[in-house]
VOKEMI-576691 format. One line per field, with one value per residue (C-alpha): residue in three letters; x, y, z. Coordinates in steps of 0.25 Angstrom, whole numbers. Each point is the difference from the previous one (the first is absolute). Layout:
BEGIN
r: (ALA_...)
px: (X_...)
py: (Y_...)
pz: (Z_...)
// end
This chain:
BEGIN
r: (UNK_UNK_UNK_UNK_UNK_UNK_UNK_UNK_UNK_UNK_UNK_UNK_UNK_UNK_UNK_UNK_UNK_UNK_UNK_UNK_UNK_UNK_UNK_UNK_UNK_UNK_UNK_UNK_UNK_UNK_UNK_UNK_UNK_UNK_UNK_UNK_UNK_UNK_UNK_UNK_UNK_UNK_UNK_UNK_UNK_UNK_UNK_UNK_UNK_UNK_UNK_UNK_UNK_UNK_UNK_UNK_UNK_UNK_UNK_UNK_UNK_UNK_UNK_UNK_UNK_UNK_UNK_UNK_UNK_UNK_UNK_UNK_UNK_UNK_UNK_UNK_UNK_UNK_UNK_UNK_UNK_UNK_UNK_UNK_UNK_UNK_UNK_UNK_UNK_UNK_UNK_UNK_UNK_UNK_UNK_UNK_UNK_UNK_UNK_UNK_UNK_UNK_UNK_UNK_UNK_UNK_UNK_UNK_UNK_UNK_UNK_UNK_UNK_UNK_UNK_UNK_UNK_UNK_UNK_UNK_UNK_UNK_UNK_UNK_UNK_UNK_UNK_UNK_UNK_UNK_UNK_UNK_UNK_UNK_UNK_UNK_UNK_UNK_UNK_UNK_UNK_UNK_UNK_UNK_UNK_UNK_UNK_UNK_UNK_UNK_UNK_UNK_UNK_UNK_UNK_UNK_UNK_UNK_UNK_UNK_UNK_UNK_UNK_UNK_UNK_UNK_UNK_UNK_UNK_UNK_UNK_UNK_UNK_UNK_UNK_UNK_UNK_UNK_UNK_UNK_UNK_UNK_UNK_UNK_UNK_UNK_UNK_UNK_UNK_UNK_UNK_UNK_UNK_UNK_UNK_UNK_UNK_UNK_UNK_UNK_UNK_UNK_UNK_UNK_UNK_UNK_UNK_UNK_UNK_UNK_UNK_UNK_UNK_UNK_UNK_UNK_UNK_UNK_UNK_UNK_UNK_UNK_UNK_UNK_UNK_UNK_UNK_UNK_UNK_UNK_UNK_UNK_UNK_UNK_UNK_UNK_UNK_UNK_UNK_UNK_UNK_UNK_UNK_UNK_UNK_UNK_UNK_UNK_UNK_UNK_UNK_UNK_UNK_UNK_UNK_UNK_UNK_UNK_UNK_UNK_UNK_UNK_UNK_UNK_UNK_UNK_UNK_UNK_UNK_UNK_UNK_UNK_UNK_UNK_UNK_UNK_UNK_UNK_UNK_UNK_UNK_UNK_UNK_UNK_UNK_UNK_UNK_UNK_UNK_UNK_UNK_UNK_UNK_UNK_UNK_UNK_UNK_UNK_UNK_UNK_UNK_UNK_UNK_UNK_UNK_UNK_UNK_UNK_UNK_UNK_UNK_UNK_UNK_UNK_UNK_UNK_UNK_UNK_UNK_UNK_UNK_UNK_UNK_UNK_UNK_UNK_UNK_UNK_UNK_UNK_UNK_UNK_UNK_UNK_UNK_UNK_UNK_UNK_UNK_UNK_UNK_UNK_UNK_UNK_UNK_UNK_UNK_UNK_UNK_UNK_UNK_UNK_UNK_UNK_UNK_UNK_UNK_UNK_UNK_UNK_UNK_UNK_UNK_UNK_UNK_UNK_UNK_UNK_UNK_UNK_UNK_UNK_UNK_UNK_UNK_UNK_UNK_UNK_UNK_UNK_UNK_UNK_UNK_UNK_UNK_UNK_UNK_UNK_UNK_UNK_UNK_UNK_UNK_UNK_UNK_UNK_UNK_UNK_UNK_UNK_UNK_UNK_UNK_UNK_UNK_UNK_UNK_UNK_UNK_UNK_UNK_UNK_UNK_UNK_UNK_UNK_UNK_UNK_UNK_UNK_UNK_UNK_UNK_UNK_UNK_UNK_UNK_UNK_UNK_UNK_UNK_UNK_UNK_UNK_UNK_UNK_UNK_UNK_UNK_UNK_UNK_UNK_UNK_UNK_UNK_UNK_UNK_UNK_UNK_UNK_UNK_UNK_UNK_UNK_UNK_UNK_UNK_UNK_UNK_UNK_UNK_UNK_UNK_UNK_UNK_UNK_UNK_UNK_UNK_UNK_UNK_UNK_UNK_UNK_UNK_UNK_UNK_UNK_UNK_UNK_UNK_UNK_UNK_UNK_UNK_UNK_UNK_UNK_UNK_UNK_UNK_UNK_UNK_UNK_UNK_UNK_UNK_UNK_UNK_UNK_UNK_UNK_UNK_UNK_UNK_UNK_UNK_UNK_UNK_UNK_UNK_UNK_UNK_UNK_UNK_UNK_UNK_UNK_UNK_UNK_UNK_UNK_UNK_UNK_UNK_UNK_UNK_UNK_UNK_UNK_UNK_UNK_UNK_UNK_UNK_UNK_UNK_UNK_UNK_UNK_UNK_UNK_UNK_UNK_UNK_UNK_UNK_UNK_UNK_UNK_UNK_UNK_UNK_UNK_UNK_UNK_UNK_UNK_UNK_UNK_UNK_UNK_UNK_UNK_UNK_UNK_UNK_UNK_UNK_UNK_UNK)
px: (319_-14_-10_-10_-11_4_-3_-12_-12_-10_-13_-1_-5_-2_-6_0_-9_-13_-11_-11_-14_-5_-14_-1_-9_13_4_-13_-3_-13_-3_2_-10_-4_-5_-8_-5_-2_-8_-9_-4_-4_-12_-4_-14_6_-12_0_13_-1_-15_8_7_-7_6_5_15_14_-1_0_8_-7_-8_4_15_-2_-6_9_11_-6_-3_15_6_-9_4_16_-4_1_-9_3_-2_15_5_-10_3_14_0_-8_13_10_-5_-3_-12_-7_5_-6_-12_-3_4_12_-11_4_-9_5_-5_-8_-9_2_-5_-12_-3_1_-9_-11_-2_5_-8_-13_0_9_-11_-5_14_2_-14_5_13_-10_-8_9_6_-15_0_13_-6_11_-10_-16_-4_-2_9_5_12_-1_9_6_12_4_9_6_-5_8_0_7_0_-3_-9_-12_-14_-8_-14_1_9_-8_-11_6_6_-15_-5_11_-1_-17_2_11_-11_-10_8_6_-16_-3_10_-5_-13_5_9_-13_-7_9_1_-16_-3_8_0_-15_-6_7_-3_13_-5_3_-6_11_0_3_11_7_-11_-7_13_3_-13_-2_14_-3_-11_6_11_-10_-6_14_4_-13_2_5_7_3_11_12_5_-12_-1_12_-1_-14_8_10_-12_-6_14_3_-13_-1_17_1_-12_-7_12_2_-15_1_14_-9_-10_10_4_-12_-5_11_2_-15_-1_16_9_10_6_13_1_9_-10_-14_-7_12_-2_11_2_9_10_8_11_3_14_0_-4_-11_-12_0_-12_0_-9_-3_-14_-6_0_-7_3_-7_7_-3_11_9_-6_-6_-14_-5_5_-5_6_-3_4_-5_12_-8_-5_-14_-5_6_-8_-15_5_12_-10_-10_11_5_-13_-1_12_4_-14_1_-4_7_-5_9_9_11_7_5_-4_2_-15_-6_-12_-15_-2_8_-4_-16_5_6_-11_-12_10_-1_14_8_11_12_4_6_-7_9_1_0_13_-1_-12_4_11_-1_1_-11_-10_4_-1_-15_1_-4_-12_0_2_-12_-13_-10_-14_-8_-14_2_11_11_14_5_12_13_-7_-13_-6_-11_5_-13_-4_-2_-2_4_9_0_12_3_13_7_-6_-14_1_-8_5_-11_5_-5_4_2_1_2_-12_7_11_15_7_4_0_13_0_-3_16_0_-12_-4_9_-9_-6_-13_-7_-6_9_-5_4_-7_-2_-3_-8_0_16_1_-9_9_13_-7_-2_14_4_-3_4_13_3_-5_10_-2_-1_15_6_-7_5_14_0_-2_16_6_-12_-2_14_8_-5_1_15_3_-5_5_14_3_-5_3_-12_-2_-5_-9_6_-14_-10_-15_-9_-1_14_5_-12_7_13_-5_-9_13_7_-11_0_14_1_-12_7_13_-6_-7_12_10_-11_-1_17_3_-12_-2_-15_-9_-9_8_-4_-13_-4_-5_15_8_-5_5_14_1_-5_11_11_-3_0_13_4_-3_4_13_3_-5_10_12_-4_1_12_6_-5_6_14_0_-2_9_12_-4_2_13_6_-3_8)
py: (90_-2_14_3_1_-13_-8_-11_5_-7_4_-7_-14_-8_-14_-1_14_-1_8_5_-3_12_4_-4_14_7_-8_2_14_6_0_-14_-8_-10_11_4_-13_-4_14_-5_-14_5_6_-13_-7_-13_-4_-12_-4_-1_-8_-10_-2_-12_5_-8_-5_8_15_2_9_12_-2_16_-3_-14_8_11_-11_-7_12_7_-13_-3_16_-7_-9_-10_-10_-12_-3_-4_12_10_-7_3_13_3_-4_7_12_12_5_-12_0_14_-4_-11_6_-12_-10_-13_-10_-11_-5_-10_13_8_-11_-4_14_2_-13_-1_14_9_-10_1_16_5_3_9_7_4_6_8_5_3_8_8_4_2_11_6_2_-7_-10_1_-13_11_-8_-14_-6_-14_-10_-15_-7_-14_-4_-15_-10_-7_-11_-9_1_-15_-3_3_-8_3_1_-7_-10_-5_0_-9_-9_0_-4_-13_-3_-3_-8_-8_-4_-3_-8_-7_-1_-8_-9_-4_0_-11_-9_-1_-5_-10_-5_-1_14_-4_14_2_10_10_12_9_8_16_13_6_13_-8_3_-6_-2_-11_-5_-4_-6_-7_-8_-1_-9_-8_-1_-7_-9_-5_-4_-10_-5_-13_1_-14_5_6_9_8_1_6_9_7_1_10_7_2_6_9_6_2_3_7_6_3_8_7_5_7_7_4_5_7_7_4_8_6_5_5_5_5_-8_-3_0_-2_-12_9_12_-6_14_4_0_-3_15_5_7_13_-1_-12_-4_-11_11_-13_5_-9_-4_4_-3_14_11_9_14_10_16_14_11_15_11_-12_-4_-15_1_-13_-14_-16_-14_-7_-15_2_4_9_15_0_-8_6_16_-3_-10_12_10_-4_-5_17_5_-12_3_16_3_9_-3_5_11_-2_-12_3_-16_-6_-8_-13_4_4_-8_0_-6_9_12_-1_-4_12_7_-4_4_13_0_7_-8_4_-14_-4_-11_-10_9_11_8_-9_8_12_-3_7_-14_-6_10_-1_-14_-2_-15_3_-3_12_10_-6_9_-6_2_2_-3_-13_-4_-4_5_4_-8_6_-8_7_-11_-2_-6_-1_-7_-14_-5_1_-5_-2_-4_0_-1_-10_11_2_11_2_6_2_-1_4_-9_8_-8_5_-2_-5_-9_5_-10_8_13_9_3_-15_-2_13_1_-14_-10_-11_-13_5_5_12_7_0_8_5_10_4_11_3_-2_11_9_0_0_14_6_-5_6_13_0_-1_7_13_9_-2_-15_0_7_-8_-14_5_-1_-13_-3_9_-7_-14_-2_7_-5_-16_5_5_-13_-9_5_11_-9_-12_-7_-10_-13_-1_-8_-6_-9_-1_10_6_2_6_8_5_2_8_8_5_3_8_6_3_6_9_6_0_10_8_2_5_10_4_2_4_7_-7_5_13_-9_2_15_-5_4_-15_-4_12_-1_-16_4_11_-8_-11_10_6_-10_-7_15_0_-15_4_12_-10_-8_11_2_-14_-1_12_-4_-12_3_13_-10_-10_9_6_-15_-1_12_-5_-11)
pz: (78_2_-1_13_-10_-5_15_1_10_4_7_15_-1_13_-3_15_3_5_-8_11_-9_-8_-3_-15_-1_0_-14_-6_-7_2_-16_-1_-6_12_9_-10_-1_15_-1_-12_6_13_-6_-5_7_5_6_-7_1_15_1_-6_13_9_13_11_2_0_-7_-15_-9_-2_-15_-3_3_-9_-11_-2_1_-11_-7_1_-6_-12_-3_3_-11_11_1_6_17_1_-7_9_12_-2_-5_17_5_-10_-7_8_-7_2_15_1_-6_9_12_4_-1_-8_-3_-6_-15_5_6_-12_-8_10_-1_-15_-3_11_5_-12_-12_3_3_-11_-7_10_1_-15_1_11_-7_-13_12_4_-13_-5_12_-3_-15_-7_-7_-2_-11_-9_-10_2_-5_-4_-2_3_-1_3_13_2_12_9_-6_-10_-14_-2_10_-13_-2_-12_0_-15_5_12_-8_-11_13_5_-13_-1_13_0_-13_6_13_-11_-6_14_2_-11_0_16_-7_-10_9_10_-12_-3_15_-1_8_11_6_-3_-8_-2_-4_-4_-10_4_-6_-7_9_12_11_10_10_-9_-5_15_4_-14_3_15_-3_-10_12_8_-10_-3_15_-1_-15_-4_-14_-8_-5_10_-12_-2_16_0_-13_6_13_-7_-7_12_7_-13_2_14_1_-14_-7_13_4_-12_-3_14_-4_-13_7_11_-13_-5_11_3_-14_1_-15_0_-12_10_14_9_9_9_1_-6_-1_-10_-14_-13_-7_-9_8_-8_10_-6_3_-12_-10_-6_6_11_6_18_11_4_2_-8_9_-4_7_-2_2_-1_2_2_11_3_1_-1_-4_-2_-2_-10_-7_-14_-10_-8_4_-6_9_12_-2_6_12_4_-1_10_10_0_2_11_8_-1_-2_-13_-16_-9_-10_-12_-3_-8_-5_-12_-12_11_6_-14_-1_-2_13_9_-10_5_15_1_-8_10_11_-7_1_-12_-7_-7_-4_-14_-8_-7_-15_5_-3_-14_-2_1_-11_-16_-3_5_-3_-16_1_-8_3_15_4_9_-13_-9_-1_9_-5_14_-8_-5_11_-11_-4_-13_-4_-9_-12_3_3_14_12_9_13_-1_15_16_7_17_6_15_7_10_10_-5_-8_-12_-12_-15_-11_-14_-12_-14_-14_-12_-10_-11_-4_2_-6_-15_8_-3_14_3_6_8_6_4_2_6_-8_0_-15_7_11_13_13_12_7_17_1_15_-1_-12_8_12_-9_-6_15_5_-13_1_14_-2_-12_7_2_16_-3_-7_12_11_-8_-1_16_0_-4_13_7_3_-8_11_11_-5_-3_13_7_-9_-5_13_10_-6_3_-12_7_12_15_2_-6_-2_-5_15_3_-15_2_15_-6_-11_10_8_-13_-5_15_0_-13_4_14_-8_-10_10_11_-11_-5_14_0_-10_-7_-12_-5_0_9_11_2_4_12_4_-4_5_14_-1_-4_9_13_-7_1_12_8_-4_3_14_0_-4_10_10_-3_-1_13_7_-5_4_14_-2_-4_10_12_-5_0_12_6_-6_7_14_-3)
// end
């Protein structure tokens, strides 16, 4: 016998119930983060967002409503049109945010690439703004870092700059030798095609390629050849050149300019250049398309960012520099980076900036080891006699100053060097296997001045006791933040191509992140800061008007159910 306890129950389910439509504000608590959002980008300037706009024509969707759209769902981790679009018709907070509005990903799209990609710039200053106002960042200390992202693009669609070079070079000696064989054959046939003069400079393109076998073209519809063979051997020539070689040199020179100094390039994405990738799925070092971004943070916050197509960040320092202090307006005061942007170069950029740098050279955590300041056989250990510009080797014997050196970079820079040789013969030395393992009798070595004297400053700098301490930040830094985007939000490999739209799709990452951070401080009360009077009011106006909202809302639809009862009775 069955116990009652023991009987199935179901809650009422009736497939064939009409629901009347809620208010999805009755489903959305009042500490949840999209309010806080939708609060934020309100005080956003979007000026230029909306002189974009031509005017004329059926309405547009509001660039404020598209925005925090945009906005919300790159904070989602979601970041393609489709997927946004979808998420307007089916999740509620999005519904909310949008107001039941639902363009299409065609419009989100538009929006996103010709309204949003010209003026990003112009809103990540205005997020930098604001939280420059609120006191959560002031360019006191900046936080420098960079890390590589793939392109959309295929991973062998590649051209080499060597390659095309070495193409090039094959390809010119290949016409001279067409040339001259034309040459021959009209000799033979007594110069029935005329003078011809089809000698070519060696540096020529495809320009005097084409009009050099155009005339020859011309020549050969009015020759008369004795022999038919040789007619129709120049004939082909010709065709080679004009269908074959002419082609190719322009494809060469196509490759050329687009590669404008880079080692190589995508044919899917042609601003994207072949790095090595650590996410690297093979585990061989696998060669990507992909871009060099570049981010600075302070007190976890994105303060400025750049694109760049060189795979190495020493080069990257100067050009990211002047691109923050051109769109938020700031320079920074100190830059705090790793040994990646240790160099003479951007050591003296940063000095005639007057701006402090906590940035490691390549040695130097190896310097600071018992093992290396024991080692006598380092230069950088020997007794230097300041008087006769010489060093003082184990052996005791003089190393001094022979000649400069004046070498300068692929970017112009121009480094002095100082040449040191020692006076007297090695080879016999006791030391000789140690100390000098060159080829030369007398070792040799030299030595950058202006390079040691920066090292010295940077030096000292960051093995202060306020230098140690400020260094140590970098790691819960820049670090963090490049974690969160790429692991937590999962955003490893960019939608769009080209320079301009990686550089809009890493604008609204950096954007999101930002108004992220800020409306959980807000919430939940993360930082110190948020006791600041400038901040405190912004929470407080935050939480007071989803208070009101909210008792508003209680009230509709108390009327609401009150009336709809009331209805029911007189029926």
């Amino acid at each position: 016998m069955a116990r009652k306890h023991d009987k199935v129950v179901f809650k009422n389910y009736n497939s064939n119930q009409y629901l009347m439509p809620i208010d999805p504000e009755a489903f959305i608590p009042q500490n949840h983060l999209v309010r806080t959002i939708d609060k934020i980008i309100d005080k956003l300037d979007i000026s230029s967002l909306i002189e974009k706009y031509k005017g004329g024509g059926t309405s547009s969707y509001h660039p404020l409503m598209l925005l925090k759209v945009l906005i919300y769902a790159y904070i989602q981790g979601i970041y393609s049109s489709r997927k946004i679009a979808r998420a307007l018709q089916e999740n509620i907070t999005f519904m909310w945010l949008a107001k039941y509005q639902t363009p299409d990903f065609r419009t989100i799209n538009r929006f996103r690439k010709e309204i949003l990609g010209d003026t990003i710039e112009d809103v990540f200053a205005e997020v930098v703004e604001i939280l420059v106002e609120l006191g959560y960042v002031n360019f006191d200390f900046y936080y420098l870092d960079g890390t590589k992202i793939e392109a959309n693009a295929n991973k062998y669609t590649f051209v080499w700059a060597k390659s095309t070079r070495t193409f090039k070079k094959k390809l010119r000696e290949k016409v001279k030798s067409i040339l001259e064989e034309i040459e021959r054959i009209n000799e033979e046939e007594d110069k029935a095609l005329g003078d011809l003069d089809v000698k070519l400079e060696s540096d020529y393109d495809s320009k005097q390629l084409e009009e050099r076998v155009e005339k020859i073209n011309q020549k050969l519809e009015e020759a008369e050849f004795k022999s038919k063979r040789k007619e129709k051997r120049v004939k082909k020539l010709v065709k080679v050149l004009k269908n074959d070689c002419v082609f190719k040199l322009k494809k060469y020179e196509n490759y050329e300019q687009i590669l404008n100094g880079r080692n190589s390039f995508s044919k899917t994405d042609n601003d994207a250049t072949f790095m090595r990738m650590k996410e690297d799925h093979m585990k061989n070092g696998m060669l990507k398309p992909g871009y060099n971004v570049q981010i600075g943070t302070q007190n976890r916050f994105v303060i400025g960012f750049s694109i760049h197509q060189s795979p190495t960040d020493t080069v990257c320092l100067k050009e990211h520099l002047e691109l923050v202090e051109k769109i938020t307006g700031h320079k920074p005061k100190n830059i705090v980076a790793d040994s990646g942007y240790g160099s003479e170069e951007n050591y003296l950029h940063l000095k005639e900036c007057g701006i402090n740098s906590y940035i490691k050279y390549n040695t130097f955590d190896m310097e600071q080891t018992r093992r290396f300041k024991k080692d006598i056989f380092n230069v950088k250990n020997w007794e230097y006699i300041a008087e006769e510009d010489a060093y003082i080797c184990p052996a005791g014997k003089k190393v001094k100053y022979l000649y400069p050196k004046i070498s300068a970079n692929e970017r112009g820079f121009v480094s002095y060097e100082k040449v040191y040789q020692c006076e007297e013969i090695c080879n016999g030395c006791e030391h000789r296997e140690k100390c000098y393992k060159g080829k030369r009798w007398k070792k040799r070595f030299s030595i950058r001045p202006r390079l040691e004297k920066l090292k010295e400053e940077v030096r000292q700098r960051l093995l202060s006791e306020e230098g140690k301490e400020i260094y140590e930040k970098r790691k819960i830094e820049v670090e963090t933040v490049f974690g969160i985007i790429k692991n937590n939000k999962g955003f490893r490999r960019f939608l769009l191509r080209g320079m301009k739209g990686v550089k809009l799709e890493w604008g609204l990452v950096c954007i999101a992140y930002n108004i992220e951070r800020l409306a959980k401080i807000i919430i939940e009360g993360w930082c110190k800061i948020v006791t600041q009077p400038s901040c405190y009011l912004l929470h407080s106006s935050i939480l007071t008007f989803n208070g009101i909202k909210y008792l508003i809302l209680v009230i509709k639809n108390y009327c609401f159910w009150t009336a709809s009862l009331f209805f029911l009775r007189l029926f």
